[in-house]
C-alpha positions in Angstrom: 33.7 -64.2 11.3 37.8 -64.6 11.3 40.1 -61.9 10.3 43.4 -62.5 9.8 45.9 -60.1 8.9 49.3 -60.3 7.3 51.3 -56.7 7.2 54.6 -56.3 5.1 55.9 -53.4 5.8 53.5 -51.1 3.7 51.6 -53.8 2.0 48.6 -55.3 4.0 46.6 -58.4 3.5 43.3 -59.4 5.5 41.3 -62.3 4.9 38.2 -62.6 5.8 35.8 -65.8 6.2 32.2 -66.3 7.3 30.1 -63.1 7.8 30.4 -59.3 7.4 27.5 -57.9 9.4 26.1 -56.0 12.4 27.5 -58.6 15.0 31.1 -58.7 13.0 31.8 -55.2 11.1 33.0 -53.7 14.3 35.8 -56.8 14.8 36.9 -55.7 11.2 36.7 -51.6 11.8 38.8 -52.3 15.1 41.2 -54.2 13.0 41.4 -51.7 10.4 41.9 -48.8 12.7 44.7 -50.5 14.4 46.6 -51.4 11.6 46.2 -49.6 8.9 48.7 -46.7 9.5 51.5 -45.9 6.9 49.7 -49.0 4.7 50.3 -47.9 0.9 48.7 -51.0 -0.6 45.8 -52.6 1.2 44.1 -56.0 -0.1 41.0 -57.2 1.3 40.5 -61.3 0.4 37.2 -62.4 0.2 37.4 -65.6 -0.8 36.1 -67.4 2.4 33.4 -64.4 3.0 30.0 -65.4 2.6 27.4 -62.6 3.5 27.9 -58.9 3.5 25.7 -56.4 5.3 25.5 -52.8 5.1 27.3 -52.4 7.8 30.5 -54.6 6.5 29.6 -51.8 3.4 30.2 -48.7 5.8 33.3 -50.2 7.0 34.7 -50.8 3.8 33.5 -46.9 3.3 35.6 -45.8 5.5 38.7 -47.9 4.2 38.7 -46.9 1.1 38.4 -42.8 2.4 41.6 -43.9 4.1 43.5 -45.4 1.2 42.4 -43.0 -1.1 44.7 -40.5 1.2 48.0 -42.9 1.9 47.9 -45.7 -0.9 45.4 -48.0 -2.6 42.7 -50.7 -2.0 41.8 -53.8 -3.5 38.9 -56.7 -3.1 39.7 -59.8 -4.4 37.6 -63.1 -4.7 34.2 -61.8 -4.2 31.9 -64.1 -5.2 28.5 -63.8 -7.2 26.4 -63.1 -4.4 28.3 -60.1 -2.8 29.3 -58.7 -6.7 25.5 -58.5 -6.7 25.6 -56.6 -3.4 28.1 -54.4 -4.8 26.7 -53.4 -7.8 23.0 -52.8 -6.6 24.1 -50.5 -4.0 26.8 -48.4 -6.8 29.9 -49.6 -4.7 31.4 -51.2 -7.6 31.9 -47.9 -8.9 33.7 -47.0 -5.7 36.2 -49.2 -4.7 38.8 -51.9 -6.9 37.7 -55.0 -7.1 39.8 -57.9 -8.8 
């Protein structure tokens, strides 16, 4: 999987392509945890991300716990296949997605 992050000041953008699983959720969790203090606004691209797992799901958990405290998240360009993913497992009730 590639991450790659762009932060502006508070606002923060990572892009994600390939795979969100077991081998790859910690890469993104490190990433997160590194970054993501004094974010307001924090935008997760999916357009390029093919598969998530349960564990990409945990990750994103614990994301969301964080921006509900300091700011707010958002998913954009999730495609049919991970909406699907979202909605069976009631985390499109959870978090913003665009």
């Amino acid at each position: 999987m590639k991450i790659e992050t762009v932060k502006d000041g508070r606002i923060m953008t990572v892009t994600l392509e390939g795979r969100l699983d077991t081998t790859t959720a910690p890469s993104l969790e490190a990433e997160l945890r590194r970054e993501i203090n004094g974010v307001e606004e924090l935008t997760l691209d999916f357009n390029g991300l093919e598969y998530l797992s349960s564990a990409g799901l945990r990750v994103l958990l614990a994301a969301q716990k964080v921006m509900n405290r300091q700011g707010s998240m958002v998913i954009r360009g999730v495609n049919e296949t991970i909406q699907d993913i979202f909605d069976v497992t009631g985390f499109s009730d959870i978090l913003t997605i665009e």
